[in-house]
C-alpha positions as CSV (number, residue, x, y, z in Angstrom):
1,X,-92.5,135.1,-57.6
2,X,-94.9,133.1,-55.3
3,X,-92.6,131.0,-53.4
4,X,-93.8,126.7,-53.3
5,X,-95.0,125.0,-50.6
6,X,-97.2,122.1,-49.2
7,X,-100.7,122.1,-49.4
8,X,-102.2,120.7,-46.3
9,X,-101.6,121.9,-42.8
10,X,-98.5,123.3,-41.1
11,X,-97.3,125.4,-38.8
12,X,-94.2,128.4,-37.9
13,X,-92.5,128.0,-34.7
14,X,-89.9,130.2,-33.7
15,X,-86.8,129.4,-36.2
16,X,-83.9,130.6,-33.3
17,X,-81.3,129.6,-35.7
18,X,-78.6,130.7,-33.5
19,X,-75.6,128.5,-35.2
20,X,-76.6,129.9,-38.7
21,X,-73.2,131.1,-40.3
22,X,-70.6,129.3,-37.7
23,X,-68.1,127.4,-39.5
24,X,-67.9,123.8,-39.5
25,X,-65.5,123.3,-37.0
26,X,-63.9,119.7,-36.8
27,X,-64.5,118.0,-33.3
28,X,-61.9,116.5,-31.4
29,X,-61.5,113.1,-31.6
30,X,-63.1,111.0,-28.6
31,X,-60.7,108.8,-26.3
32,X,-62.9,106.0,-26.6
33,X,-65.5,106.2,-29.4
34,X,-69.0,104.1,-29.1
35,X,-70.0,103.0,-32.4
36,X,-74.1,101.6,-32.0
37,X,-74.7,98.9,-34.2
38,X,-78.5,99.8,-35.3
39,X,-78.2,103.5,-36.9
40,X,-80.2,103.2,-39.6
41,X,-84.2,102.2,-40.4
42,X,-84.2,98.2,-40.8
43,X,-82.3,95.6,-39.4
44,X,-79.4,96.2,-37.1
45,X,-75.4,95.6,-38.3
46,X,-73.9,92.7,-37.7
47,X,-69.9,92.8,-36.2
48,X,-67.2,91.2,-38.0
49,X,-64.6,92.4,-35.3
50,X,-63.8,91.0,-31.8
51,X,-62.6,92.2,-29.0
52,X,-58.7,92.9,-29.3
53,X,-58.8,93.4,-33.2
54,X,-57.1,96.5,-34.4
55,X,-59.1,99.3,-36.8
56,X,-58.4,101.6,-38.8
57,X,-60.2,104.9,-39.6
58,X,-62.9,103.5,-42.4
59,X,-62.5,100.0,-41.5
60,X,-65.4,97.9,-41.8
61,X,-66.5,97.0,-38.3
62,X,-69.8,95.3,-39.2
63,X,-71.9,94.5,-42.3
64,X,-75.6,95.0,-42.9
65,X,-78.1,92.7,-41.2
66,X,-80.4,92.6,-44.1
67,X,-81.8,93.5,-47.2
68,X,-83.0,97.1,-45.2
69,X,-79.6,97.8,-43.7
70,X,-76.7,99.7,-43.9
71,X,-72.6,99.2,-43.5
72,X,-71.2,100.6,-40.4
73,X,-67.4,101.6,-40.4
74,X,-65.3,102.8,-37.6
75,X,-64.4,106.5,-37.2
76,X,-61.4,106.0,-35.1
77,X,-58.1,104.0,-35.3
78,X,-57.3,101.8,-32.3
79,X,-58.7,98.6,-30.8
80,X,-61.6,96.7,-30.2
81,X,-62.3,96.8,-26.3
82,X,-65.8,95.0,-26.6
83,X,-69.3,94.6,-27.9
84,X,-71.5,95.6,-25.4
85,X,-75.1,97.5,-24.9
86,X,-75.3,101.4,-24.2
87,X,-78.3,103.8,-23.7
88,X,-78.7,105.8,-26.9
89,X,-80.7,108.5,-28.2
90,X,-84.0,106.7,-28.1
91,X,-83.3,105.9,-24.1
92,X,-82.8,102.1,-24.9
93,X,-79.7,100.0,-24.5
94,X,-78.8,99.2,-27.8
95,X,-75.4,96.6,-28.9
96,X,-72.6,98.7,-29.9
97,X,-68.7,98.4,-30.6
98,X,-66.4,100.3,-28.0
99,X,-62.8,101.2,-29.2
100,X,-60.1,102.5,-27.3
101,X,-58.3,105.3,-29.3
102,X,-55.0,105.2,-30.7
103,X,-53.8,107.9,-32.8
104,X,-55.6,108.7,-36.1
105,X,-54.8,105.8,-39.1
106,X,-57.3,105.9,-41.9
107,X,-57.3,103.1,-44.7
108,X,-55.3,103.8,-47.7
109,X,-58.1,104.0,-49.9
110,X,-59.9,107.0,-49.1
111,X,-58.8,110.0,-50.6
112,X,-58.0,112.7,-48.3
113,X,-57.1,115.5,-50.7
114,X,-59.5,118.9,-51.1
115,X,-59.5,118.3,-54.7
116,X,-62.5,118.0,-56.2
117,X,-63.6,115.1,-58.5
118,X,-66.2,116.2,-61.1
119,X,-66.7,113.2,-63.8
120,X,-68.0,110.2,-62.6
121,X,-67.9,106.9,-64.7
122,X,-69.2,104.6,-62.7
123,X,-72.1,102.8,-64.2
124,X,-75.7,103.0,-62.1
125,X,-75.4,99.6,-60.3
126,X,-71.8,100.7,-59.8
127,X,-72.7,103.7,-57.8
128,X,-75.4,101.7,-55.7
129,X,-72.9,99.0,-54.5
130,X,-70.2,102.1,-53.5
131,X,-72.9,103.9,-51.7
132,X,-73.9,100.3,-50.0
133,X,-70.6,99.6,-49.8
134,X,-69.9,103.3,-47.5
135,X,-72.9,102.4,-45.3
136,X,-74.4,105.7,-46.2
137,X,-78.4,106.3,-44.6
138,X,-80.4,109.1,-45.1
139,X,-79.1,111.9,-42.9
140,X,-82.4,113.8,-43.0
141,X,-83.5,112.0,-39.5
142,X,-85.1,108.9,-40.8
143,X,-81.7,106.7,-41.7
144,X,-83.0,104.8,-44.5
145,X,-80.4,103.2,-46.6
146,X,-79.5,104.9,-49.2
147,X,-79.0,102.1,-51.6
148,X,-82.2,100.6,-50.9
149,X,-84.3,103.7,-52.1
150,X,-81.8,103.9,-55.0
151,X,-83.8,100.7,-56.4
152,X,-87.1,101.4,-56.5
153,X,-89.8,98.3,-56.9
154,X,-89.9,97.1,-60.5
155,X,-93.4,98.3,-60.7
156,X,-92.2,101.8,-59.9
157,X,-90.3,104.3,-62.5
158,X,-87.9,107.0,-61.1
159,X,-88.7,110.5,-62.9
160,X,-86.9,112.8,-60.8
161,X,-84.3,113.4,-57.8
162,X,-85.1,115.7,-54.8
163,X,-82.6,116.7,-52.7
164,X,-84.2,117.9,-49.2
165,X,-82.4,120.9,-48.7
166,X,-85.3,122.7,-45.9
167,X,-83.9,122.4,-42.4
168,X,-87.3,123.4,-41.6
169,X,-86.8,122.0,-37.7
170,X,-85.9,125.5,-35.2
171,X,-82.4,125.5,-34.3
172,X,-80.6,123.2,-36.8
173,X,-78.0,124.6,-39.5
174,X,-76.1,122.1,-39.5
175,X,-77.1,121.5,-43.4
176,X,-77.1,125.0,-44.0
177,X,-73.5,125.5,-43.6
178,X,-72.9,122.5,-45.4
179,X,-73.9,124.0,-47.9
180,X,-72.3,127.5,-47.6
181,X,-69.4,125.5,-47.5
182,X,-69.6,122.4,-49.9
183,X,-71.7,123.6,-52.5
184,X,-69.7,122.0,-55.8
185,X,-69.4,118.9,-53.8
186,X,-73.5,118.7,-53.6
187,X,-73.6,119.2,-56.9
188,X,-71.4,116.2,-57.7
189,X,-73.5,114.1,-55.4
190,X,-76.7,115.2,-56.9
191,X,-75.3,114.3,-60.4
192,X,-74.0,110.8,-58.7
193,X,-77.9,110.4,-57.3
194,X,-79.7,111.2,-60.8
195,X,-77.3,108.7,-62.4
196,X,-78.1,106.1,-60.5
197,X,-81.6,106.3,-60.2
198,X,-81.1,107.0,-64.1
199,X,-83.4,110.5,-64.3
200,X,-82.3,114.0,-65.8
201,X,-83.7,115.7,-63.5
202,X,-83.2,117.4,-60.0
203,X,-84.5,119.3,-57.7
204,X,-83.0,121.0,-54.7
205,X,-85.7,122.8,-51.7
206,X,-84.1,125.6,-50.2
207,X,-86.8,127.8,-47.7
208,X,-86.3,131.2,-48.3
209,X,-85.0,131.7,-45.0
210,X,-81.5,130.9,-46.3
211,X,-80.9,133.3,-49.1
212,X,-77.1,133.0,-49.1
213,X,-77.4,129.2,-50.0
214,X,-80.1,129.6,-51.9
215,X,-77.8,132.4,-54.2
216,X,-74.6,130.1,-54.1
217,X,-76.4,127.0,-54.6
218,X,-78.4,128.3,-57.6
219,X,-75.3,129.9,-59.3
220,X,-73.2,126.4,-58.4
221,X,-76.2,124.9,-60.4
222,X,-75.7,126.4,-63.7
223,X,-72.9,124.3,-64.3
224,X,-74.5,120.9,-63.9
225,X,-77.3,120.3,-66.5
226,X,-80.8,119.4,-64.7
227,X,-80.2,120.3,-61.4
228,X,-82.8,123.2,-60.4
229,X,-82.4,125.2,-57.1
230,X,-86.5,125.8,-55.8
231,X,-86.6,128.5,-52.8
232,X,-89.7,126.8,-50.5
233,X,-91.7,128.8,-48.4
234,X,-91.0,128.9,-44.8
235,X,-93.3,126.5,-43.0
236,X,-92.5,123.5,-40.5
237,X,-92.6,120.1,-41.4
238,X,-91.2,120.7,-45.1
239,X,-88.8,118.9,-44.4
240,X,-90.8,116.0,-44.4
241,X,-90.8,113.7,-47.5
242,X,-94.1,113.4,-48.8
243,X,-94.5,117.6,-48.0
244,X,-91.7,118.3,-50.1
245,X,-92.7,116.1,-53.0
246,X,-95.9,117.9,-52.7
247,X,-94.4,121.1,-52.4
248,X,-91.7,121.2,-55.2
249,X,-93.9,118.8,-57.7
250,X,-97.9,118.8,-56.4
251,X,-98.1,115.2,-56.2
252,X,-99.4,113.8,-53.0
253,X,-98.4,110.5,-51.7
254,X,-101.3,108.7,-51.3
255,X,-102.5,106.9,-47.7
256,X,-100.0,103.6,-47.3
257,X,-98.4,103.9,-50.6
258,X,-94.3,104.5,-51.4
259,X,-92.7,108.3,-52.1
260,X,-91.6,106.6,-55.0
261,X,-95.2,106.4,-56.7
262,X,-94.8,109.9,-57.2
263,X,-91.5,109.3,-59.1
264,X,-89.7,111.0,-56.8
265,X,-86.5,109.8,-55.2
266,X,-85.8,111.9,-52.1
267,X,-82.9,112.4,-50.3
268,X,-81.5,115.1,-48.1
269,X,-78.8,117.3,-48.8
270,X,-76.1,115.7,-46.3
271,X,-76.6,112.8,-48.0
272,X,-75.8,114.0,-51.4
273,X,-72.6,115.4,-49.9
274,X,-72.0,111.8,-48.1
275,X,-72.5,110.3,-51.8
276,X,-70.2,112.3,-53.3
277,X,-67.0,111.4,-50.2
278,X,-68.5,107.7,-50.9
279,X,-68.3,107.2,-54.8
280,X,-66.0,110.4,-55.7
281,X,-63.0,109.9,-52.7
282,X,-64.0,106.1,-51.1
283,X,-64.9,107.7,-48.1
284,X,-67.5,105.8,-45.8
285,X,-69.8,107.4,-43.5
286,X,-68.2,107.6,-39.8
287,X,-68.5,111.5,-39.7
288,X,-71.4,113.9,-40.2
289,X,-72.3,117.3,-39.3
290,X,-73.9,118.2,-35.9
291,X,-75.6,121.5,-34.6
292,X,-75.1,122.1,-30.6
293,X,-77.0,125.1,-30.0
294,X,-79.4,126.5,-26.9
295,X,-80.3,130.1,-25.9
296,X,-78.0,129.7,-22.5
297,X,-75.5,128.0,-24.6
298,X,-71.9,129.9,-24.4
299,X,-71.3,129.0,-28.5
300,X,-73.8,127.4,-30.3
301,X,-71.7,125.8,-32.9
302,X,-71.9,123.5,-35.8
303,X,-69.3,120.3,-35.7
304,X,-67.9,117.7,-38.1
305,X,-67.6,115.4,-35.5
306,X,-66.6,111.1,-35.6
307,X,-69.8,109.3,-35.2
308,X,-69.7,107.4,-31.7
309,X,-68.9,110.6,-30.0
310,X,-70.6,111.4,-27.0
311,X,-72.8,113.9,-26.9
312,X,-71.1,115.2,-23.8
313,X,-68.0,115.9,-25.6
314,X,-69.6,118.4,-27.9
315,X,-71.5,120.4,-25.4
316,X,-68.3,121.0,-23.7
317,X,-66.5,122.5,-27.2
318,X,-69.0,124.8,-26.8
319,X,-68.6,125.7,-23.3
320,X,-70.4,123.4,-21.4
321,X,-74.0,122.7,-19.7
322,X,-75.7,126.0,-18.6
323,X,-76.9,126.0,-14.7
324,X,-80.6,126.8,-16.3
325,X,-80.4,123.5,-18.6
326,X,-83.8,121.7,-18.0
327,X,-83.5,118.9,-20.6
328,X,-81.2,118.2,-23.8
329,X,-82.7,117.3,-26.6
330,X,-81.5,114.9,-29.4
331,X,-82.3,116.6,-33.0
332,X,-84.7,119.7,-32.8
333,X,-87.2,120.5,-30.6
334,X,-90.5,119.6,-32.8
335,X,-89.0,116.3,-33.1
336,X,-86.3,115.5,-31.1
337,X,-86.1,113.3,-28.0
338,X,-84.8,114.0,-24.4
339,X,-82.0,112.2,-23.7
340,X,-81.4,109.7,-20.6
341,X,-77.7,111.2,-20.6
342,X,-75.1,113.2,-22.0
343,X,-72.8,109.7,-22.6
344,X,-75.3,109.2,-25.4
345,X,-72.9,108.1,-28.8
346,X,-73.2,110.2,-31.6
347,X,-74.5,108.2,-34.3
348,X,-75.4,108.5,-38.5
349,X,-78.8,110.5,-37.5
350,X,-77.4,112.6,-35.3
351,X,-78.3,115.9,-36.8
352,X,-78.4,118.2,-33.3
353,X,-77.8,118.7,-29.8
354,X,-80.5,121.5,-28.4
355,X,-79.6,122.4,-24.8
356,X,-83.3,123.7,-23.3
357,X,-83.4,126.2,-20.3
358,X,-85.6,125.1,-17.6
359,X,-88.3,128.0,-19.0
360,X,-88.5,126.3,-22.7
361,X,-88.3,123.1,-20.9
362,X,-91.4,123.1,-18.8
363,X,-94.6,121.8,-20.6
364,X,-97.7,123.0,-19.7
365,X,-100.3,121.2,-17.8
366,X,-102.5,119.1,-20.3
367,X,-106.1,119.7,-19.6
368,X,-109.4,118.2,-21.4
369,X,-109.6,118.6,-25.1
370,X,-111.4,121.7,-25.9
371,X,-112.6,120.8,-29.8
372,X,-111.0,123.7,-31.6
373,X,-109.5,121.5,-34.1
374,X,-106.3,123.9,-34.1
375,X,-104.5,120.3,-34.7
376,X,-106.3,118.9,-37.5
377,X,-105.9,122.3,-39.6
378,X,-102.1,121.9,-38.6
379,X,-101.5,118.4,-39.2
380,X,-99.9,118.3,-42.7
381,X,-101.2,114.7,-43.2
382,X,-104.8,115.5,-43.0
383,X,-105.1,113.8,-39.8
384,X,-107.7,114.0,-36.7
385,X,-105.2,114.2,-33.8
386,X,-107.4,115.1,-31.3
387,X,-109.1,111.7,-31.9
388,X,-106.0,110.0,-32.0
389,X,-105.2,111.3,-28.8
390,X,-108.1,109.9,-27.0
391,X,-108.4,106.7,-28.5
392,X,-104.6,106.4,-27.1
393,X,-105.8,107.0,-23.9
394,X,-108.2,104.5,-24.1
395,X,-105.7,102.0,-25.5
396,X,-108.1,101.4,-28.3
397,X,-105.3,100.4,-30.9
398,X,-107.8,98.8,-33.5
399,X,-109.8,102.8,-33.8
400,X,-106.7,104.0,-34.1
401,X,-105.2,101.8,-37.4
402,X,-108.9,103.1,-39.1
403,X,-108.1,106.5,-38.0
404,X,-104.9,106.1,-40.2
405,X,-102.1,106.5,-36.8
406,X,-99.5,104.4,-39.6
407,X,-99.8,107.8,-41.8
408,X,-98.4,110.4,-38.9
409,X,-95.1,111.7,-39.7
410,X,-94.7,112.5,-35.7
411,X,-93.8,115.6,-36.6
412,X,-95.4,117.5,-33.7
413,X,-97.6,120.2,-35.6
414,X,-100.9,119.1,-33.7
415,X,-99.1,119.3,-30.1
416,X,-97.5,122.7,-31.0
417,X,-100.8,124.2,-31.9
418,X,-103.0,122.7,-29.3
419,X,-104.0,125.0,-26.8
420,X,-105.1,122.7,-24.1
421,X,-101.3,121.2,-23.6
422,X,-102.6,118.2,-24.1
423,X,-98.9,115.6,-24.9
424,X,-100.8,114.7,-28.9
425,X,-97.3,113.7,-30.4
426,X,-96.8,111.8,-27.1
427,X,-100.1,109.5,-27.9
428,X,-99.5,109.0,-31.7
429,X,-95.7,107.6,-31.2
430,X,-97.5,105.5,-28.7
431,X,-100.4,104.3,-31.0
432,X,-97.9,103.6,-34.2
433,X,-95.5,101.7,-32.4
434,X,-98.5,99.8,-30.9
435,X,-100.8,99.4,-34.5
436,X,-97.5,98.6,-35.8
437,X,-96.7,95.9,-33.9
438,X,-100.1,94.5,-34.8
439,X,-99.9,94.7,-38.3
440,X,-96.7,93.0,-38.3
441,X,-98.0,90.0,-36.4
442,X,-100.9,90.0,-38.6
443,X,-98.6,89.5,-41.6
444,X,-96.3,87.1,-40.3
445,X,-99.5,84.9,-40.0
């Protein structure tokens, strides 16, 4: 069988999967936890504690800024010790809600048992307020709000769930043991998913580099009616959301228009696993899996650990930073940042911890662009990178919106692939948060 996958562009770095197949262990809980109040795309949270107030485990600690926004709940029990600013993953001092820790107290209303809870009879609108209601984002990278893509625009029509099973980004398995180990409750989630976006229809993308979960997930499968396990080629950025439409359905999103005009709803696998603790056990999201790996790493590892963790925390559980470290990346390496710190709070997007050696580390010097167009065949958008790149450099902003900057995925293809070094994700972050801008101010006129 020919195994699916996207038609434009792409590329294979080096998977180094070294965490595939450790157990989800459960992280410690933190002595002060860190809780940022903008973890999701849109408008920050906005508190409804104070200094001094006492929280529980799954207490609402502020409530969504907007129509784009999510929940956010603590993940400790203890008290408020302020609302201040910290550095976080994106090296900017963002507002967040410190508490001190004090024991472990969770609300009464989540359901702690191992049971599992199949039938769900919850109407559609039912299960979009409980997932709004348990703050849940897409887990994927992004952070959208679950709920929001869970109501599509009147003039679209849901036809089908995807479920963005790929981890395509090298040293992540944080949502491959997830679902080694919580297949049945995916399964609920995805049922949960179709019936609110009210489809019969699912799809899960597995790349064939996981054929364990692509055996347990398929055979998991046959008990839920229009749920479809598809093993996906193994190429980087899969993961991304209009590549995995095109993969699993061959339907391309077209330039500036929604996912959803593909009828496609996608959402990623930890996600489906969050919807199921939301709707099925009222559990909120203050916990998610997290791969800390490296090559000089004592034990890469794979942790459930509270959100508003620091980072630092976690590299010690698995036995601390090597002497070669030369930068520590949050997420993967394709699209990851460095971090300022290793205080950096764990937070709803928080899918990885790579710890680099000073070798991996190192880029190369960047020298003039040689025309080998090695990153338009890789970009998986269609893209002319190269020409992004230099109108960047030339701070020419209005070339690049025509050039169609708003339609990078910043995935990183074209600066993997280019041979002259030259920093082409670098420039197109740049030139969309610049165009962006623009656009914005344009509109508000």
């Amino acid at each position: 069988m020919k195994l699916k996958t996207f038609s434009i562009g792409g590329v294979h770095p080096h998977e180094n999967k070294l965490s595939a197949h450790q157990p989800i262990q459960v992280a410690e809980v933190p002595a002060k936890a860190v809780i940022l109040l903008g973890q999701h795309i849109g408008a920050p949270a906005k508190p409804i504690v104070a200094k001094g107030d006492v929280v529980k485990v799954g207490t609402k600690i502020a409530e969504p800024g907007g129509f784009v926004s999510a929940a956010i709940h603590s993940s400790v029990s203890g008290k408020v010790a302020k609302i201040d600013s910290i550095i976080d993953a994106s090296g900017y001092a963002k507002p967040a809600i410190f508490i001190d820790v004090e024991g472990d107290e969770w609300e009464e209303t989540i359901d702690r048992s191992e049971t599992l809870v199949k039938e769900c009879t919850l109407t559609s609108e039912e299960i979009v307020k409980k997932i709004a209601d348990a703050g849940i984002v897409g887990l994927g990278g992004a952070c959208f709000p679950t709920q929001v893509k869970l109501c599509p625009p009147p003039a679209f029509k849901a036809e089908c769930v995807i479920i963005n099973a790929v981890e395509c980004e090298p040293y992540l398995t944080a949502d491959h043991q997830l679902m080694l180990e919580h297949a049945e409750e995916i399964m609920v989630g995805v049922s949960i998913l179709m019936k609110a976006v009210k489809v019969n229809k699912a799809f899960i993308g597995i790349e064939n580099n996981k054929p364990d979960a692509i055996q347990l997930m398929s055979k998991v499968a046959e008990s839920y009616p229009g749920i479809e396990v598809v093993p996906l080629k193994v190429k980087y950025p899969q993961g991304g959301e209009k590549q995995l439409i095109d993969a699993i359905t061959k339907r391309q999103v077209a330039s500036g228009a929604l996912p959803i005009s593909t009828g496609a709803v996608v959402q990623n696998v930890g996600t489906a696993f969050a919807v199921y603790q939301a709707v099925q056990k009222n559990k909120p999201l203050f916990e998610r899996i997290i791969t800390v790996t490296g090559k000089s790493l004592a034990k890469p590892s794979n942790f459930l650990a509270r959100i508003g963790t620091p980072m630092k925390q976690l590299i010690d559980a698995c036995g601390g930073l090597p002497e070669d470290t030369g930068k520590i990346i949050g997420g993967g390496p394709m699209m990851g940042k460095a971090l300022v710190n290793t205080e950096v709070p764990t937070a709803k997007g928080s899918s990885g911890i790579l710890i680099m050696n000073k070798k991996e580390a190192k880029r190369g010097e960047a020298q003039t662009c040689i025309r080998c167009a090695k990153c338009v065949s890789a970009c998986p958008m269609g893209l002319e990178s190269y020409l992004l790149g230099l109108l960047a450099e030339r701070n020419d902003f209005e070339g690049m919106e025509k050039a169609n900057v708003m339609d990078c995925i910043e995935c990183g293809s074209c600066q993997f692939t280019c041979p002259a070094n030259r920093p082409l994700l670098d420039y197109c972050r740049y030139g969309k948060n610049k165009v962006g801008a623009i656009i914005r101010a344009r509109q508000a006129k």
